[in-house]
N, C-alpha and C positions, 0 to 999 in steps of 0.2 A: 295770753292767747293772741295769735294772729291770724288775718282775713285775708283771703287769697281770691278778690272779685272776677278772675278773669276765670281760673277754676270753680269757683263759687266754696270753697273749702275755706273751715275752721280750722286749724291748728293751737294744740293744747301743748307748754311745755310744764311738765312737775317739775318740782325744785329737787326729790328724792328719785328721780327715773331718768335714766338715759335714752328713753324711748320718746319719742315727738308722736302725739296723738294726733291723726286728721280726720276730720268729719267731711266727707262732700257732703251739701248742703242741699244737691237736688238730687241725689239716688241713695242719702241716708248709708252708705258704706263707709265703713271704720279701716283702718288701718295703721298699721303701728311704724314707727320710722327710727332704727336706733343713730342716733345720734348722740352720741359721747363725746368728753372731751379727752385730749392725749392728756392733759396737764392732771389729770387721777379715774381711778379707774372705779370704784365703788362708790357708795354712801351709805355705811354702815350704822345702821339702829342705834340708840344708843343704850338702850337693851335690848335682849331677842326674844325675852318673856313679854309676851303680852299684857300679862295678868300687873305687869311693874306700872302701868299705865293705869289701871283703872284703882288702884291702889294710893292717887296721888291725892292730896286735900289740897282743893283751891283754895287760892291766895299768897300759899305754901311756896317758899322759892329755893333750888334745887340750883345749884353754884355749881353742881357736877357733871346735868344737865345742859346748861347754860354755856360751860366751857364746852360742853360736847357741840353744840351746836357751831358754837363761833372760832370751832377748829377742824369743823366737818365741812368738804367742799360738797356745792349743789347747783341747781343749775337759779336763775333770775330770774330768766322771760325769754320770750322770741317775738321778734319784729317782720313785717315782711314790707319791704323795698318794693312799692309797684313801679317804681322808673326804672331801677337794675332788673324786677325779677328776681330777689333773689331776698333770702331768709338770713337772718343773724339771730345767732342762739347764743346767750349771754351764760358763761359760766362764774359764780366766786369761788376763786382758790384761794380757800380760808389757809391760815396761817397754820404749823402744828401748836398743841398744846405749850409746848415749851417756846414758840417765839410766840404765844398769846400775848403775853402782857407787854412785850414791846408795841406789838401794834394788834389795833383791833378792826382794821378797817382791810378789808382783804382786796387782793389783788384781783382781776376777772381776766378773763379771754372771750373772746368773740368768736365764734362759728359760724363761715358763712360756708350756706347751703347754697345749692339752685333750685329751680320750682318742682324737683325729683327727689328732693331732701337729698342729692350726693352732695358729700363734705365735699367744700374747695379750700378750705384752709380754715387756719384757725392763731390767732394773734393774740400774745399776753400782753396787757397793759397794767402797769403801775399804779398802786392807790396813793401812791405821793404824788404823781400827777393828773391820773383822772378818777372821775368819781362814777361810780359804777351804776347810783340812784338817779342819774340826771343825764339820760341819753335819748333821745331822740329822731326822728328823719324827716332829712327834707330832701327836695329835688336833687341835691347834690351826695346827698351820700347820708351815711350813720356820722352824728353829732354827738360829741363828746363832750362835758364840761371839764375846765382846766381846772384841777381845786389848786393846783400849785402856784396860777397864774394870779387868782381871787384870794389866796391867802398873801400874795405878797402887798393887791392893792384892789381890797373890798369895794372900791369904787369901778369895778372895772368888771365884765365877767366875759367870758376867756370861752369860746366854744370852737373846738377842732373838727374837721371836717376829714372822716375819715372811707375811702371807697375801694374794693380788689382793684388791682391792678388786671390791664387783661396779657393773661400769662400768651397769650401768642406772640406779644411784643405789636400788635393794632393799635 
């Protein structure tokens, strides 16, 4: 979730919905904001019976499950930037089934919003170069960690600095 102090708005993102939830926080009004990524279009159950759910025994580990999950795209989180104004809504674009077991560590894109949730783009980054659990913001922009930079020399840790360009050409 993220906090929008100047609206006073909560913003919820699910990992299963393309929809961005906000709460104003002083008139208690909901409203829904579809925000999708271009890079897939669903996020499909990985069954539609309900009933396959309640049917499961804990402890119980389910490899068909598992693969369904770590080859299902979804969304991460969302951030909101009070220097830009502006929202970044983190997508993983899980690998398919069949390139699972080469890698298991999935690719993301970024969504930036403005303070209206209109998309202003949205950018695929590489999980051979950054790492999608370890992002951040500061005054300058959304922070990225380099795992490519830190696997080459553990002693060192590598953070990119990434911000919209303003498409006016200002």
């Amino acid at each position: 979730m993220a906090y929008n102090p100047t609206t006073n708005e909560l913003v919820l993102s699910y990992p299963v919905d393309p929809f961005l939830q906000s709460v104003n926080l002083r008139t208690k009004e909901v409203s829904q904001h579809f925000v999708g990524s271009e890079y897939f279009e669903a996020i499909p159950p990985f069954k539609q019976d309900p009933s396959h759910y309640l049917k499961r025994v804990k402890g119980t580990i389910y490899p068909e499950e598992d693969d369904h999950g770590l080859s299902t795209s979804d969304y991460r989180g969302i951030y909101y930037d009070q220097n830009q104004n502006l929202f970044y809504r983190v997508a993983l674009i899980r690998p398919s089934l069949e390139k699972l077991s080469v890698s298991r560590a999935p690719d993301f894109s970024i969504i930036v919003l403005n303070e209206r949730f209109e998309k202003l783009g949205e950018r695929l980054f590489s999980s051979k170069v950054y790492d999608p659990s370890k992002i951040f913001l500061s005054s300058t922009g959304i922070n990225l960690f380099r795992r490519d930079m830190y696997n080459e020399n553990e002693n060192k840790i590598a953070i990119e600095v990434f911000g919209p360009a303003d498409i006016r050409g200002n």
